[in-house]
Each structure stands twice: as C-alpha cells, then as structure tokens.
N, CA, C and O of each residue as an XYZ file, in Angstrom:
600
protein
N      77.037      8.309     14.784
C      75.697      8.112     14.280
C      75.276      6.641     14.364
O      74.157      6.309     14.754
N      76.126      5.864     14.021
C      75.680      4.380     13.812
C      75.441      3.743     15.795
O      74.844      2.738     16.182
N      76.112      4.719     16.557
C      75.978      4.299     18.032
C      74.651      4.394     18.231
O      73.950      3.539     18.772
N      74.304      5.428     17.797
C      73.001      6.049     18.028
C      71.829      5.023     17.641
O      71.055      4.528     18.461
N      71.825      4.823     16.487
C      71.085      3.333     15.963
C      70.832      2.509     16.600
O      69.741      2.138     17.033
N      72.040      2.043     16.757
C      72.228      0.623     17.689
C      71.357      0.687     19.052
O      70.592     -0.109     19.597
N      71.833      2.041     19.370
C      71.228      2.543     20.967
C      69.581      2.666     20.358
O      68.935      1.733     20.836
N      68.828      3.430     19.563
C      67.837      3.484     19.142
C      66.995      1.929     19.258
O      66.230      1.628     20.174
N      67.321      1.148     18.207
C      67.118     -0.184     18.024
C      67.276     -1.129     18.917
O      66.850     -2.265     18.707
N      67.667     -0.920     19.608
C      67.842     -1.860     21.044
C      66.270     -1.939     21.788
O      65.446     -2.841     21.943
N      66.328     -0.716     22.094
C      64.844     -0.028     22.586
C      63.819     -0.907     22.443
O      63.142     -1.238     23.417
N      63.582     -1.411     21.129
C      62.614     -1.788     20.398
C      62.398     -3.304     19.770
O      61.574     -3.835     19.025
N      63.776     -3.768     20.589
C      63.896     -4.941     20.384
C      63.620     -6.214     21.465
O      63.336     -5.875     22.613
N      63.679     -7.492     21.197
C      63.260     -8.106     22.287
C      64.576     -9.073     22.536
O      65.143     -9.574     21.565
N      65.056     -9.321     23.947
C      66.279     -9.945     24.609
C      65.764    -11.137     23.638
O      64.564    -11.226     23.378
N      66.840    -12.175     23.038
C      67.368    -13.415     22.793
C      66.555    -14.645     23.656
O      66.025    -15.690     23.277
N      66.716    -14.002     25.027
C      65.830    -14.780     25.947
C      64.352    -14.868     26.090
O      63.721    -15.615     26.838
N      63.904    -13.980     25.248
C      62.539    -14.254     25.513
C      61.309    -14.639     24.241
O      60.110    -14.477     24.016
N      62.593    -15.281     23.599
C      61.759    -16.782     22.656
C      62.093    -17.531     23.070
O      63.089    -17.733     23.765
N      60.685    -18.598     22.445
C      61.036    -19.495     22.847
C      62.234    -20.565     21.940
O      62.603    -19.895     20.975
N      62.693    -21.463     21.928
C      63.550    -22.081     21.722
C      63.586    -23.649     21.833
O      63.729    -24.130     22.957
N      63.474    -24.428     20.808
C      63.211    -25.974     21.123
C      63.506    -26.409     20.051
O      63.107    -26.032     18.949
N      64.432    -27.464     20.381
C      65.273    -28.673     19.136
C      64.201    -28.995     17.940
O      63.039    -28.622     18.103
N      64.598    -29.730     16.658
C      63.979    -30.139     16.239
C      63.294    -31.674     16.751
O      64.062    -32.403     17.379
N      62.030    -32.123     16.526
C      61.897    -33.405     17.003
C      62.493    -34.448     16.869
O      62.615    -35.356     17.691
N      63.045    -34.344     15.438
C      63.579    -35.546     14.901
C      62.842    -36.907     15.146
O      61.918    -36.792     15.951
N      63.044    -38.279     14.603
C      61.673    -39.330     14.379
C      61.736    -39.896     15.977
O      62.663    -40.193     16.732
N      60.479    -39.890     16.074
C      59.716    -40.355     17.381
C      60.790    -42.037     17.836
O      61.214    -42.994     17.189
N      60.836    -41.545     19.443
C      61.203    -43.133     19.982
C      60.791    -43.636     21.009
O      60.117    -43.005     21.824
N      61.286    -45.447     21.209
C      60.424    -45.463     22.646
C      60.803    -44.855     23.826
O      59.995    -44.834     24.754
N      62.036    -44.293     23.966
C      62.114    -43.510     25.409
C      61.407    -42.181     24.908
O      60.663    -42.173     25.888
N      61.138    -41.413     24.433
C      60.542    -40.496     23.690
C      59.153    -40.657     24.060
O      58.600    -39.784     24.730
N      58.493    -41.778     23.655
C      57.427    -41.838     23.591
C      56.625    -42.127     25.220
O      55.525    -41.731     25.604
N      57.528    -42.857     25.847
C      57.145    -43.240     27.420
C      57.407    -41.965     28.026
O      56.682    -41.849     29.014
N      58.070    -41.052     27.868
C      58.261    -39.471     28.456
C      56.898    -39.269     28.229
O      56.366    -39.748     29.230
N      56.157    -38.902     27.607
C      54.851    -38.689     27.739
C      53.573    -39.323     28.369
O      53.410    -40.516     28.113
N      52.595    -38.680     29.194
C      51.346    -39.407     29.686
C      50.364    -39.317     28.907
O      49.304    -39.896     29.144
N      50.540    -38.656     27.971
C      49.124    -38.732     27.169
C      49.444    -38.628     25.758
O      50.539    -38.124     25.506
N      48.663    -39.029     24.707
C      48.617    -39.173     23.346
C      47.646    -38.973     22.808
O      46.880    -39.836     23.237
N      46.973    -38.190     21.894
C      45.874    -38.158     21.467
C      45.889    -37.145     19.909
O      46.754    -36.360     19.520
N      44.222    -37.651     19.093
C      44.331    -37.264     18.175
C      43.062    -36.382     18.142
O      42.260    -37.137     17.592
N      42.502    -35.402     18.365
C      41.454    -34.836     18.566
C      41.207    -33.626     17.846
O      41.867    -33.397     16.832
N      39.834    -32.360     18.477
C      39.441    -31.307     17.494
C      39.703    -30.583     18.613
O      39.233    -31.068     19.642
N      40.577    -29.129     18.773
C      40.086    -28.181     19.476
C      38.492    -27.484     18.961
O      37.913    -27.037     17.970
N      38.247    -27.855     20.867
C      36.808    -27.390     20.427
C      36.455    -25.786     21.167
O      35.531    -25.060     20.799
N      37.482    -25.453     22.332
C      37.192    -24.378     22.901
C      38.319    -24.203     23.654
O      38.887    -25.198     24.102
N      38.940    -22.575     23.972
C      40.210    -22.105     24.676
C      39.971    -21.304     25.765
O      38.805    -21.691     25.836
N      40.036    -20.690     26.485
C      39.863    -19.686     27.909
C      41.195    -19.608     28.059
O      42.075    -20.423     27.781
N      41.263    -18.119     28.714
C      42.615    -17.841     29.613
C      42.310    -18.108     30.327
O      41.094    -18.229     30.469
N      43.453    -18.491     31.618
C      43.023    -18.681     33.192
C      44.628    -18.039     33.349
O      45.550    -18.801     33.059
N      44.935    -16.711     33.783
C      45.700    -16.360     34.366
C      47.259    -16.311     33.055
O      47.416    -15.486     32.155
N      47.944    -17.195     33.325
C      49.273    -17.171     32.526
C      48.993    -18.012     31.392
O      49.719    -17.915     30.402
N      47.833    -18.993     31.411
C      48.167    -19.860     30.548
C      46.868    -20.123     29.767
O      46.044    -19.306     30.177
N      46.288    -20.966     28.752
C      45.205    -21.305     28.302
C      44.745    -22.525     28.439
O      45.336    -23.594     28.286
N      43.511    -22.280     28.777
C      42.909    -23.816     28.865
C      42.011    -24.039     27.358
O      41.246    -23.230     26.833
N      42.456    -25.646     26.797
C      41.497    -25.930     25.722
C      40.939    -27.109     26.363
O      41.394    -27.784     27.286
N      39.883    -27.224     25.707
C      38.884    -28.411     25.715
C      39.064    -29.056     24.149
O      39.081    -28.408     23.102
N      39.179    -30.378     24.292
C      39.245    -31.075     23.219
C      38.405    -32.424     22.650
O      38.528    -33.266     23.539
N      37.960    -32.737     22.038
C      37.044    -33.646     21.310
C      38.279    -34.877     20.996
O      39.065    -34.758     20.056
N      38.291    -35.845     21.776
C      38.926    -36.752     21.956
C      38.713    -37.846     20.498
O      37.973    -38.793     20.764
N      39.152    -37.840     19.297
C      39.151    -39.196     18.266
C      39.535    -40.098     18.099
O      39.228    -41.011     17.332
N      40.647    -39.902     19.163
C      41.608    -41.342     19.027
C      43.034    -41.038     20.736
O      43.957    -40.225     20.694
N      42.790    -41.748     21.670
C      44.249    -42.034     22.372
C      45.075    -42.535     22.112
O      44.653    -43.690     22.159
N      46.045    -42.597     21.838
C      47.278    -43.454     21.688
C      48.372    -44.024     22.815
O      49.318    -44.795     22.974
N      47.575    -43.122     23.423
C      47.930    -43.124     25.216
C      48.092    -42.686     25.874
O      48.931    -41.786     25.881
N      47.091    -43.178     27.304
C      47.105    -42.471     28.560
C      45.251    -42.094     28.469
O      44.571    -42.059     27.444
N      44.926    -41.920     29.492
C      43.562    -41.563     29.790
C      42.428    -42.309     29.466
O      41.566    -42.478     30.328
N      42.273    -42.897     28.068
C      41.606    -43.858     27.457
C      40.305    -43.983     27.095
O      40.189    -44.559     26.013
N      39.219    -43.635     27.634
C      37.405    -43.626     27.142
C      37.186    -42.314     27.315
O      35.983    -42.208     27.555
N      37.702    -41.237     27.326
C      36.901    -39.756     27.569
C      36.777    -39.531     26.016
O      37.449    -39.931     25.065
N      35.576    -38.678     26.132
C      35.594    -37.943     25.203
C      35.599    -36.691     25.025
O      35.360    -36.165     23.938
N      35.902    -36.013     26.186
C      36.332    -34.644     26.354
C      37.949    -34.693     26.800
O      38.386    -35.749     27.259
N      38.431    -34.054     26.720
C      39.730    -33.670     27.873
C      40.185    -31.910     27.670
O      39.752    -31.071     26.880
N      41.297    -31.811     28.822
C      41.274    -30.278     29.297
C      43.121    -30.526     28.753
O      43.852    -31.420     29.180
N      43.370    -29.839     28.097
C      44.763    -29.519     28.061
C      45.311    -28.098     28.095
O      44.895    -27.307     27.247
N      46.247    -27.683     29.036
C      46.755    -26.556     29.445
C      48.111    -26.126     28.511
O      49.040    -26.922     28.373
N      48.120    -24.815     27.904
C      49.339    -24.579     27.365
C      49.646    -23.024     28.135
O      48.797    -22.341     28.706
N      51.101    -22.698     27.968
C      51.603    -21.265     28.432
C      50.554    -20.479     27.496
O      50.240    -20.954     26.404
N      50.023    -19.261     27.958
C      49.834    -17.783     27.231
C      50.453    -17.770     26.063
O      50.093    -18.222     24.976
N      51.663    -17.071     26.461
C      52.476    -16.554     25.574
C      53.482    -17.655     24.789
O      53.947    -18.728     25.172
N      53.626    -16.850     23.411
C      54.528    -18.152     22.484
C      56.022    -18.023     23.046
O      56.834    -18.944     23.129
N      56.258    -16.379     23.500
C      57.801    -16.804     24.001
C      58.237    -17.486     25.297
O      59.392    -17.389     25.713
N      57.078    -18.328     26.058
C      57.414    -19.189     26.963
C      57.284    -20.903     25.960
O      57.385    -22.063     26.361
N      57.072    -20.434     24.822
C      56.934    -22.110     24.116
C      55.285    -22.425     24.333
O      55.081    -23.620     24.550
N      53.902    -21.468     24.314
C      52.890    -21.481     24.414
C      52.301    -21.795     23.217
O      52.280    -20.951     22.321
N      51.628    -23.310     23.005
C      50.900    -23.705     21.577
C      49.961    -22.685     21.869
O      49.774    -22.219     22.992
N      49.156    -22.226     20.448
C      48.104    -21.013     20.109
C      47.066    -22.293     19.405
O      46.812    -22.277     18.201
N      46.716    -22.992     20.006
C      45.291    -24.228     19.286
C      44.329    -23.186     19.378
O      44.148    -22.374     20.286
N      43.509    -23.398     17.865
C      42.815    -22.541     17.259
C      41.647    -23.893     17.309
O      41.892    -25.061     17.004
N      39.973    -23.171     17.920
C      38.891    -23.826     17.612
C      38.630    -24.254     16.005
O      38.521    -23.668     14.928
N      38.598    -25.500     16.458
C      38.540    -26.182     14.409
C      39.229    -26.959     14.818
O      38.826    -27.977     15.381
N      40.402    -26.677     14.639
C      41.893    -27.581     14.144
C      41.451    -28.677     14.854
O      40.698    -28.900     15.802
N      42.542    -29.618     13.683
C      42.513    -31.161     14.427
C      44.324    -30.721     14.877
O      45.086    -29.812     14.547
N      44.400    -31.652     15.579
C      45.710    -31.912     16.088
C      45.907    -33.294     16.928
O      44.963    -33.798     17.536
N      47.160    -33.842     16.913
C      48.162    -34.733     17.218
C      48.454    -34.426     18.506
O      49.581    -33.940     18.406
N      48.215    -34.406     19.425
C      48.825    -34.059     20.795
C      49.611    -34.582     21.722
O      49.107    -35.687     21.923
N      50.708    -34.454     22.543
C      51.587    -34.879     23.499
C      51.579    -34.147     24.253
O      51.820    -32.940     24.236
N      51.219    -35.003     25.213
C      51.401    -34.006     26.793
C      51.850    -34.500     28.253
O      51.733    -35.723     28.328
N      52.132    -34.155     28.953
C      52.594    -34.146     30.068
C      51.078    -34.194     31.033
O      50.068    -33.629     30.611
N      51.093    -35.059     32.567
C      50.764    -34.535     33.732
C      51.324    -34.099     34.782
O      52.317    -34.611     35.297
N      50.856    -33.323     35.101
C      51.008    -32.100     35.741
C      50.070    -31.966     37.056
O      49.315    -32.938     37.088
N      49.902    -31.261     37.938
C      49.317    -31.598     39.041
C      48.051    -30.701     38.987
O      47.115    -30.796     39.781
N      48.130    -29.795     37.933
C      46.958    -29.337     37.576
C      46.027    -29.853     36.518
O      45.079    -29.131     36.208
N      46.195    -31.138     35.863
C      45.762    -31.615     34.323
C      46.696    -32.156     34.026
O      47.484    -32.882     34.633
N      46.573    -31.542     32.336
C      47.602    -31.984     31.202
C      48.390    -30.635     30.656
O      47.955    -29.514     30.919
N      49.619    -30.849     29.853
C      50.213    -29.283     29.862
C      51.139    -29.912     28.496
O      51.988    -30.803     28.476
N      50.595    -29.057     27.399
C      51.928    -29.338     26.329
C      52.315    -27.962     26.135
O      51.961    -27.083     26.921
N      53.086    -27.725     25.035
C      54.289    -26.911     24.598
C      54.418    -27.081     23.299
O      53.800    -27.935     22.665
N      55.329    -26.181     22.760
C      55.842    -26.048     21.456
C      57.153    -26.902     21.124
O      57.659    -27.106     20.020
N      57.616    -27.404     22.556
C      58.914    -28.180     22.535
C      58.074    -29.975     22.488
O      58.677    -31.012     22.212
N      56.973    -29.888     22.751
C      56.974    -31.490     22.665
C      56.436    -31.774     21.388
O      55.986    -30.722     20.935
N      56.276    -32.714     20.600
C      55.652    -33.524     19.119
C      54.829    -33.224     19.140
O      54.230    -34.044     18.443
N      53.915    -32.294     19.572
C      52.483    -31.748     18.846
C      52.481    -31.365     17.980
O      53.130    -30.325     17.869
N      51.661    -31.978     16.556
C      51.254    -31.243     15.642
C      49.834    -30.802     14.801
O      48.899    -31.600     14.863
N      49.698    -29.826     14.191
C      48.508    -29.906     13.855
C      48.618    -31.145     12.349
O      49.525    -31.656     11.692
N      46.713    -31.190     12.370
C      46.911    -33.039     11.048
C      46.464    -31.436      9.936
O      45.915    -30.385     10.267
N      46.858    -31.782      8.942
C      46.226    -31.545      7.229
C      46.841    -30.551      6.920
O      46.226    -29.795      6.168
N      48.553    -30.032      7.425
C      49.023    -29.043      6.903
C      49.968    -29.826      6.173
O      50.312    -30.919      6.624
N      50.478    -29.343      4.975
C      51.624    -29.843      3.968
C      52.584    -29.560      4.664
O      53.391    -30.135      3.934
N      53.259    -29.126      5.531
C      54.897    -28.841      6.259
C      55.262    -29.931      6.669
O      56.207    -30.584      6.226
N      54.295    -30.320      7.859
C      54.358    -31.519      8.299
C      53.991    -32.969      8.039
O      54.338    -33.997      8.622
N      53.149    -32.751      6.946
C      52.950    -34.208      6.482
C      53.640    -35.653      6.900
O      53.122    -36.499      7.629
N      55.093    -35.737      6.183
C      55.595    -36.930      6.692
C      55.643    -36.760      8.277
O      54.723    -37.347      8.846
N      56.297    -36.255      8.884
C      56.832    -35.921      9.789
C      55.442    -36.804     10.884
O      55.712    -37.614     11.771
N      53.878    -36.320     10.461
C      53.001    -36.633     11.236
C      52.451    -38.174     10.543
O      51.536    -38.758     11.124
N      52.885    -38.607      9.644
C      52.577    -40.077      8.952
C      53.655    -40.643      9.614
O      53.335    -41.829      9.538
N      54.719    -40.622     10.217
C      55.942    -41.222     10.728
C      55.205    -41.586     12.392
O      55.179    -42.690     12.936
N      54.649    -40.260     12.939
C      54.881    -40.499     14.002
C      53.475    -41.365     14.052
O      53.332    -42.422     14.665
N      52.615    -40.782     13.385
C      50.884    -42.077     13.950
C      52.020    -43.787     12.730
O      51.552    -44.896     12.988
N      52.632    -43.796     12.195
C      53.059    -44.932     12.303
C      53.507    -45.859     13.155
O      53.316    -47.066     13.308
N      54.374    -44.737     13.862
C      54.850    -45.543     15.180
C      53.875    -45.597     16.640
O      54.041    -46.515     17.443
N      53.025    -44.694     16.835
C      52.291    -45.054     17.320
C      51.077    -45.503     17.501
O      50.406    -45.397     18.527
N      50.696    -46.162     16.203
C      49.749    -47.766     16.034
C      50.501    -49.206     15.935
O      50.193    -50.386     16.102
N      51.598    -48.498     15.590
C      52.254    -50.227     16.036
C      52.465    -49.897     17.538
O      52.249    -50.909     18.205
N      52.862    -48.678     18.407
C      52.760    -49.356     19.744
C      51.635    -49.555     20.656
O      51.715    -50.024     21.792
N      50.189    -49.008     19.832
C      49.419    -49.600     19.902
C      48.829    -51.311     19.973
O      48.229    -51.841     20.908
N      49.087    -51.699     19.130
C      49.250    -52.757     18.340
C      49.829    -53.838     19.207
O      49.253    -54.883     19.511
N      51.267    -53.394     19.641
C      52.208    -54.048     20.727
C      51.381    -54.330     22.606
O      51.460    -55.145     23.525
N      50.557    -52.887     22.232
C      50.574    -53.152     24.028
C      48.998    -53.903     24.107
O      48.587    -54.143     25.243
N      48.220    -54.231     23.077
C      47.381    -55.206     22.680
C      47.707    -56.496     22.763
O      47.098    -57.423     23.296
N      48.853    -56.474     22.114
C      49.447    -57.936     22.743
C      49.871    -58.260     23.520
O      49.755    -59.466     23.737
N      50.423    -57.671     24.197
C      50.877    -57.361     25.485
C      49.616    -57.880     26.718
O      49.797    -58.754     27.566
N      48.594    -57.230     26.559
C      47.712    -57.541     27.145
C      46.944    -58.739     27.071
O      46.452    -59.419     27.971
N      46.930    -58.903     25.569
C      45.423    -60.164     24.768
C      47.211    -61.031     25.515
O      46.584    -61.729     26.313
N      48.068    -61.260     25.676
C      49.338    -62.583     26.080
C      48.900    -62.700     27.188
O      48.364    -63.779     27.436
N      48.941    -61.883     28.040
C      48.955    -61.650     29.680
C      47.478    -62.261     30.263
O      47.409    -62.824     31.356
N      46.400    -62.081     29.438
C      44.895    -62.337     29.911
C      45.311    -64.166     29.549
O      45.220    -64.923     30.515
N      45.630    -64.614     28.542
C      45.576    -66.179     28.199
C      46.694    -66.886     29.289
O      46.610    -68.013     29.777
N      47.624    -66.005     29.484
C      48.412    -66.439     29.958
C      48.291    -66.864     32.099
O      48.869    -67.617     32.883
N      47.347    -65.970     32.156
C      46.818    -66.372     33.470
C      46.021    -65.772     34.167
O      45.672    -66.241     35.250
C-alpha cells in the first residue's frame, strides 16, 4: 500500500530540478558589485510577455550604475519562477541588478534585487544602498581627481 502512495504522489509532484535555486546574497562587495552592468532604484511601471520571458518597463529614480540619464529602461526577466524568473508587480519600487545581455538588460532571483518597503528585507536593502552611495561617492572622486588632474 505505502508503494502505491509513493507511486501515486510522484505523479503529482515536481522533479527537485525544476526550482529554482540560489545562495543567499550575503553583504554586497566590490567584485560583486563590478559583476553587474546596471544598478538602479526605480517603479515598475509596466510587464508584457514576449515568448519565455517578461519584459518590464521601469521609471528610473536613481542609477547607481551603468546607463545613467534615462528615465525609462527595459529589463528582461525568465517567465517562469522555476527558471529563477523575478514576478515585478506594476507599483512596486525596487532595487535592481542586472546584467547585459545582447538583447537589453536581464535579472533573476539569483542576483541582489530587491523590492524597497518590505520589513524582511529591510537591513539587508539599507546595507546594500549603503554601499552603493559610497561607491557612488568614490567614482565622483575618481572623476572630480582625474578632470583637475589633467
């Protein structure tokens, strides 16, 4: 009887493999942070499918880096959550990290995206816009050195 179950329940279940699966972030660094082309703090403002994956449009509030004066941008995520597919909901603000890609921009559930004004993440998202206004901050100087300098 209990074979039977097992055999029953199988049926109805989904392979191991087809979640997704991704480390915790643990606190943001600079090789961490240079892995990424883009940074931003914006509103999903609109989503479409296109085939496997979703396209959002986003209301640009702040870069932290990469791209720099838009005030729109297009970011691509998987469909589905068991490929590691973010579900950005029109409203939300969010924290974004992303990748280029030869089609756009493309994040995931595996990179430091988070949404801003939920209690889970709180510190977690005060840690990381900490560290990235001081490397803000840094590549300002970086630059305001380099312009005096010649």
């Amino acid at each position: 009887m209990i074979y039977l179950i097992i055999l029953i329940t199988s049926f109805f279940t989904e392979p191991a493999e087809s979640f997704c699966s991704c480390l915790p972030p643990g606190e943001i660094t600079t090789e961490e942070y240079k892995s990424y082309d883009i940074i931003l703090h914006g509103k999903i403002e609109a989503a479409r499918e296109e085939g496997r994956k979703m396209v959002y449009t986003i209301r640009v509030k702040k870069f932290y880096k990469g791209v720099g004066n838009k005030d729109f941008i297009e970011i691509d995520s998987f469909l589905e959550p068991s490929m590691c597919g973010i579900g950005f909901v029109p409203g939300d603000k969010w924290l974004i990290y992303a990748y280029k890609t030869d089609e756009g921009y493309f994040t995931d559930l595996c990179t430091r995206s988070k949404i801003i004004g939920r209690e889970e993440n709180a510190a977690e998202l005060r840690k990381d816009l900490e560290f990235l206004v001081k490397s803000l901050e840094l590549r300002a100087q970086k630059i305001s050195g380099s312009k005096r300098g010649g």
